[in-house]
C-alpha positions in Angstrom: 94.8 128.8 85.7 93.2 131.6 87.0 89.7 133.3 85.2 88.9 135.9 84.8 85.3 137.1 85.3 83.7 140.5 83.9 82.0 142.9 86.6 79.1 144.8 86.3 81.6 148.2 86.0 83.2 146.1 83.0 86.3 145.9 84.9 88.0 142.0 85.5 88.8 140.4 88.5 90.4 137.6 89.3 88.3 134.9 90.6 88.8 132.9 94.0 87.2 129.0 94.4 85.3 127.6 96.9 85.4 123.3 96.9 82.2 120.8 98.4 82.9 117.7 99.0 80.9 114.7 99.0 81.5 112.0 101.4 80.5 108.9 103.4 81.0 106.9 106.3 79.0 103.9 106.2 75.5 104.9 105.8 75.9 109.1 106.9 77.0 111.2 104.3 78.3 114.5 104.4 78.9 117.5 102.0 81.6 120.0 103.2 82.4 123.0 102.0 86.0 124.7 102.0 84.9 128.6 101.8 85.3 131.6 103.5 88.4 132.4 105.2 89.7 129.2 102.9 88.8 130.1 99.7 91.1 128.6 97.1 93.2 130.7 95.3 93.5 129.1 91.8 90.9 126.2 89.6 93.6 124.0 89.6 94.4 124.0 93.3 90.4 123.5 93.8 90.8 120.8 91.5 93.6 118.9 93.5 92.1 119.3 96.9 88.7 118.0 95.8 90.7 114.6 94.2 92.9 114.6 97.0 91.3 115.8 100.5 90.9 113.6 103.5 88.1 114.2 105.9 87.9 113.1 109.3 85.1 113.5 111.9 86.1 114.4 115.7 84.3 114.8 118.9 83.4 118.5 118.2 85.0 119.0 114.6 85.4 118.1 111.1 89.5 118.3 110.0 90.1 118.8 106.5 93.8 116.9 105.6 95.3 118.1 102.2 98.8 118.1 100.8 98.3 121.6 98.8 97.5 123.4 102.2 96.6 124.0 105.6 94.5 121.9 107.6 91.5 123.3 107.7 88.9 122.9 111.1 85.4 123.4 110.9 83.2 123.6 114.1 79.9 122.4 115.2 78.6 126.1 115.0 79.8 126.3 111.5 76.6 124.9 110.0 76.9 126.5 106.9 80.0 124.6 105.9 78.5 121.4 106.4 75.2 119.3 106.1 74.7 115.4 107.5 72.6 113.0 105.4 70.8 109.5 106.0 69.5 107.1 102.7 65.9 106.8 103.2 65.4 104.1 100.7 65.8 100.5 102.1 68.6 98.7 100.6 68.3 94.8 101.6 72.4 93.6 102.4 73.7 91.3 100.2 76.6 88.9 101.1 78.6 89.2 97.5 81.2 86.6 99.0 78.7 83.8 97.5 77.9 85.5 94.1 79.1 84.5 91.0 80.8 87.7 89.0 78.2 87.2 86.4 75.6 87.5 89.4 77.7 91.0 91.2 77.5 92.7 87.8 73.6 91.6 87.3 73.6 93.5 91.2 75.2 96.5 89.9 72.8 97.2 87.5 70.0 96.7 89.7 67.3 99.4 90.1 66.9 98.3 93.7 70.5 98.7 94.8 71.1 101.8 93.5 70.5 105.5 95.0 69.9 108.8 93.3 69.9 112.4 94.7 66.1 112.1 96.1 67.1 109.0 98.1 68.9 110.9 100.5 67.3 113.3 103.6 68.7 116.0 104.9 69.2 115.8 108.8 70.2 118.8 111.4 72.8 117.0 113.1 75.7 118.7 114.1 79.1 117.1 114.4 78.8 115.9 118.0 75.9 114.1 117.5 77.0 112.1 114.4 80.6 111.4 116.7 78.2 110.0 119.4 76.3 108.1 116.9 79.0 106.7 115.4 81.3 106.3 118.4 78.4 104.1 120.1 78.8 102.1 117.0 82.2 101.9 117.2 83.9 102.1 120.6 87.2 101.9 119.8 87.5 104.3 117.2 88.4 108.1 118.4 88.2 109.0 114.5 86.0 109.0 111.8 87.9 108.8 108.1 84.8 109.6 105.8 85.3 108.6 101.8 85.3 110.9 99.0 82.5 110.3 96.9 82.7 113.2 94.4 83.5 116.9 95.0 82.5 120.2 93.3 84.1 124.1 92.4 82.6 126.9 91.9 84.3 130.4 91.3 83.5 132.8 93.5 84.3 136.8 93.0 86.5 138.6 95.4 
């Protein structure tokens, strides 16, 4: 479905999406945007690449996997397409292995373990230096697959 959005001349035209992602890995989190030069053609291709996309993290880029098109490469000098965040609240680890499910649902609805928007920082890393950070973590990884967390589309005029 394509909409169709009213210019200031009164004329239509046809309306082009842009899709943010919202992802982790571990305790960095990252919002992508697919825009410019990918812009989406249709709402309801947006909407099955924002269910559907894989994100990975390499040594100098961020690759984009879908199954509705192209992979897509961003590059560390491509700053507006991405931003890196870190949790600033302290969350103490809890080993749910020796819980009771009575005790993990009492967890989940605990003020202290959860997060909202304000809980997160923005920080200016760029993609190499979240690969070092996480490949010192993680030697033997050459990869980083971060997890969809939610995604969002906006229509953008051509």
């Amino acid at each position: 479905m394509i909409e169709d959005i009213k210019n200031k001349r009164g004329c239509f035209s046809m309306s082009k999406y842009k899709v943010t992602l919202a992802l982790n890995y571990n305790d960095i989190f990252l919002e992508v945007t697919i825009s410019g030069n990918n812009i989406i053609s249709t709402r309801e291709l947006a909407e099955k690449i924002g269910e559907s996309g894989e994100v990975v993290l390499m040594n100098n880029r961020i690759n984009i996997l879908n199954d509705f098109i192209n992979p897509i490469d961003i590059k560390d000098e491509e700053k507006d397409l991405y931003q890196f965040q870190i949790c600033k609240k302290e969350i103490k680890p809890v080993d749910i292995s020796k819980l009771s499910a009575k005790e993990i649902l009492d967890l989940m609805d605990n003020e202290d373990y959860m997060t909202c928007k304000d809980d997160y920082v923005d920080v200016d890393w760029n993609i190499s230096e979240v690969y070092k950070i996480l490949k010192e973590q993680y030697p033997e990884k050459s990869k980083f697959r971060f997890d969809s967390l939610a995604y969002g589309i906006e229509a953008v005029e051509r």
